[in-house]
C-alpha positions in Angstrom: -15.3 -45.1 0.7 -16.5 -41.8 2.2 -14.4 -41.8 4.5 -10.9 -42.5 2.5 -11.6 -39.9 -0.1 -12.7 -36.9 2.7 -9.1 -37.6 4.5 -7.1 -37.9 1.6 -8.8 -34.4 -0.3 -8.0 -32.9 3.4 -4.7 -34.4 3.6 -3.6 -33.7 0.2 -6.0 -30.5 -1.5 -5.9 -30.4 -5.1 -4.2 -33.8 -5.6 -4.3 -34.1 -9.4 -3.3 -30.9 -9.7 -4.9 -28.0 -12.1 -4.8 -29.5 -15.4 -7.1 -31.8 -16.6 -6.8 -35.5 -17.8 -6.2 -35.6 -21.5 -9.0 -38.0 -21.3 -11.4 -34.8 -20.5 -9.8 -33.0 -23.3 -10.4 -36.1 -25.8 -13.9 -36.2 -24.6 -14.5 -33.0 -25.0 -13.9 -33.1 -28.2 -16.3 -36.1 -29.3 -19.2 -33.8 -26.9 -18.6 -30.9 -29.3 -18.7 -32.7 -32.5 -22.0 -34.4 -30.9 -23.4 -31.1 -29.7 -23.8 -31.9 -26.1 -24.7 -29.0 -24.1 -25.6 -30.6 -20.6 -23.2 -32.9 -18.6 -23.5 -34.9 -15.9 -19.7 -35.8 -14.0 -20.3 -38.5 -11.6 -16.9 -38.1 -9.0 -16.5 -34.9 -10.0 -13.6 -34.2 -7.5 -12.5 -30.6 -7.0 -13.5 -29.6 -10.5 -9.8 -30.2 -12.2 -12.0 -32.2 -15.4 -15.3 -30.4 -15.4 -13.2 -26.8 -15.4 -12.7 -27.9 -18.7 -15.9 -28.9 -20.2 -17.7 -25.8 -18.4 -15.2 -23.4 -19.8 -16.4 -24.6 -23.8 -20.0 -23.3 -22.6 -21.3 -27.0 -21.6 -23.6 -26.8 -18.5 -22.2 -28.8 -16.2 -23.5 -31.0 -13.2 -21.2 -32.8 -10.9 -21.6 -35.3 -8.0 -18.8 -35.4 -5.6 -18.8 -37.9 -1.9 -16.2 -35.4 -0.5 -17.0 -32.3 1.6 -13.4 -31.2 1.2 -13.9 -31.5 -2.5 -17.1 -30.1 -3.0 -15.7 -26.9 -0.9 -12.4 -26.8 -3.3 -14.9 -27.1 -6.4 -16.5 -23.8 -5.3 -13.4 -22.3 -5.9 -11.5 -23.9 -8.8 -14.9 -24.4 -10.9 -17.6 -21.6 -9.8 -19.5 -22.4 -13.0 -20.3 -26.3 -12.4 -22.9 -27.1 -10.3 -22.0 -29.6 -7.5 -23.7 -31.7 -5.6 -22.1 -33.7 -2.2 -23.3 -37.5 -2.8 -22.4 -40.7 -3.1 -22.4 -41.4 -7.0 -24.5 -44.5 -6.0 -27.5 -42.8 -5.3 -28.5 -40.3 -8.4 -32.4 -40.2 -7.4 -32.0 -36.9 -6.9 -30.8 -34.7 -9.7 -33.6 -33.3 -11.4 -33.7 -33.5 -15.1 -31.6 -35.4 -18.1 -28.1 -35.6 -19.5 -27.2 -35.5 -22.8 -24.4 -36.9 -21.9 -22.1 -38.1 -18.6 -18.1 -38.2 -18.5 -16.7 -40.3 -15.7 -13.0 -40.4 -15.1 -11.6 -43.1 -13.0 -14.5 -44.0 -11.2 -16.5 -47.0 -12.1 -13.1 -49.0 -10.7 -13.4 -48.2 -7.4 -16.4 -50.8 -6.8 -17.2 -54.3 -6.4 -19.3 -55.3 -9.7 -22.6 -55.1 -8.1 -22.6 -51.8 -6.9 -20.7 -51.2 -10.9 -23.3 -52.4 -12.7 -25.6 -50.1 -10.6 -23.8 -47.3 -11.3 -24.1 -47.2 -15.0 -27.5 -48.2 -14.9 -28.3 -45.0 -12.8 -26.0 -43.1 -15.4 -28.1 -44.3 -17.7 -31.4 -43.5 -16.0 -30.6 -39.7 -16.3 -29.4 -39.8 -19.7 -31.7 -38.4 -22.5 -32.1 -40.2 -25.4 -29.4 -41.1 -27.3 -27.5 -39.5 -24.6 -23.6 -40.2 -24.6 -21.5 -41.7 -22.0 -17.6 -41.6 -21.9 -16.0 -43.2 -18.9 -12.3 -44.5 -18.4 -11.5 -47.2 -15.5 -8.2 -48.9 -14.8 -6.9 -51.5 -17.3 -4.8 -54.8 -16.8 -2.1 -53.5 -17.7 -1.8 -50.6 -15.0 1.5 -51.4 -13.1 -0.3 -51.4 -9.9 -2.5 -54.8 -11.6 -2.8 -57.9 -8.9 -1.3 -55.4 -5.8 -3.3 -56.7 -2.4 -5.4 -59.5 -1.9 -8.0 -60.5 -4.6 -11.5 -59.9 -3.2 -13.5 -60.5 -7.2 -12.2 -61.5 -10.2 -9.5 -59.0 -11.3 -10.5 -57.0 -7.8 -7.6 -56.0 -5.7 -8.0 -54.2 -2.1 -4.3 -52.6 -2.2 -5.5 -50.5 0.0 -7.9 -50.8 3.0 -11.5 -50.1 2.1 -10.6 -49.1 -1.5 -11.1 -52.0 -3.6 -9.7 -51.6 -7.7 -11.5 -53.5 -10.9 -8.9 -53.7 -13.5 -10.9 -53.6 -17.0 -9.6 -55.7 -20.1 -11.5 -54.7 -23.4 -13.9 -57.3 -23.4 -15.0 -56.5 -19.5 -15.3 -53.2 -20.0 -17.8 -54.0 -23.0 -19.9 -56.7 -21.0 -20.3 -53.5 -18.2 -21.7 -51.6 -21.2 -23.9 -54.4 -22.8 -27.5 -52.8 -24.3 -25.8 -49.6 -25.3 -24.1 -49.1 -28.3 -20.6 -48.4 -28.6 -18.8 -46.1 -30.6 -15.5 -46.5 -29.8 -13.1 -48.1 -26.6 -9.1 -47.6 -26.5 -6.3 -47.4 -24.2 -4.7 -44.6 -23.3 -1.8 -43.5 -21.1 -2.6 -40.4 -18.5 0.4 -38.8 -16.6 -0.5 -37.7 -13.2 2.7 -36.4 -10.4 1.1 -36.4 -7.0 1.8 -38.2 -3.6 3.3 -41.2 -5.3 5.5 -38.9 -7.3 5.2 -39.2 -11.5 3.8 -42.2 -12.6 1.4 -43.2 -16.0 -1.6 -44.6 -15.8 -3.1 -47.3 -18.4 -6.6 -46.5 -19.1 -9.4 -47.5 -20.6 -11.7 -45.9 -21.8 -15.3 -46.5 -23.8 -17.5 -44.2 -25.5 -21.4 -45.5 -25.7 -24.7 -44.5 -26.7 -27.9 -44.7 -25.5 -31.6 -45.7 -26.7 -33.4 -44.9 -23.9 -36.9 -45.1 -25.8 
């Protein structure tokens, strides 16, 4: 995984572009109605999605496995505090969340390493801390490319293995929280593959850590 996101950030710089999904900017608005003032972004790339949240005055913390990206993060988002780690391993930030945003993300695992993942997220969330995250959904075009390696997991691409989410998956990931609200929605991105929409999901939890 290291290893496929360093080349391709060195191969291909800001990928995504400058602007943020419009997943960040719908997010953003549920944070500000919910007063959240301290973020946690888990794959927080080159900073094209927490440039936005740390520009509304949210203190922002991001975890990025990319060198490459971490370096371009410097630049693009001097105000979000990065640190160069696999999202799998969150031992080490000091402190609590009130709340994490992860775009496109969660996916990229097999379901063990998934269901760790939230559970960290939720580790350094304060109480009643929020979580927003968005993953792939069934209906992507890309759904059933390469050989199947887990139910509804497809390796299209060496060592990058893709979960595609329906409603009620993406609900079972987030059992013991409580959620507020899941959807679909369609994010434009133009980058080495040329324009293309992508079918997300998305779900937006809360927390009772007491």
């Amino acid at each position: 995984m290291n290893e496929y996101w360093e080349q391709r950030y060195q191969a291909e710089g800001k990928i995504w572009g400058d602007s943020p999904s419009r997943t960040a900017v719908y997010a953003l608005e549920l944070f500000k109605k919910n007063g959240v003032k301290k973020l946690l972004v888990p794959g927080s790339g080159y900073g094209r999605n927490t440039r936005l949240f740390s520009a509304a005055g949210i203190k922002v913390t991001g975890v990025e496995i990319s060198l490459a990206a971490c370096g371009m993060a410097l630049q693009f988002d001097p105000l979000t505090r990065v640190y160069q780690s696999s999202v799998l391993d969150l031992s080490f930030l000091p402190g609590k969340f009130d709340a994490v945003y992860c775009f496109n993300v969660l996916h990229l695992f097999r379901e063990y390493d998934r269901k760790r993942f939230i559970r960290q997220c939720i580790a350094h969330l304060k109480n009643q801390g929020l979580m927003f995250f968005t993953v792939f959904s069934e209906k992507e075009p890309s759904f059933g490319q390469g050989a199947q390696i887990e139910p509804n997991t497809f390796e299209s691409k060496p060592g990058r293995p893709v979960h595609y989410f329906s409603d009620d998956d993406l609900k079972a990931h987030f059992k013991g929280t409580v959620i507020i609200e899941t959807g679909l929605m369609e994010d434009a991105e133009n980058h080495g593959e040329g324009p293309h929409t992508h079918v997300l999901r998305y779900i937006f939890a809360r927390v009772n850590t007491l």
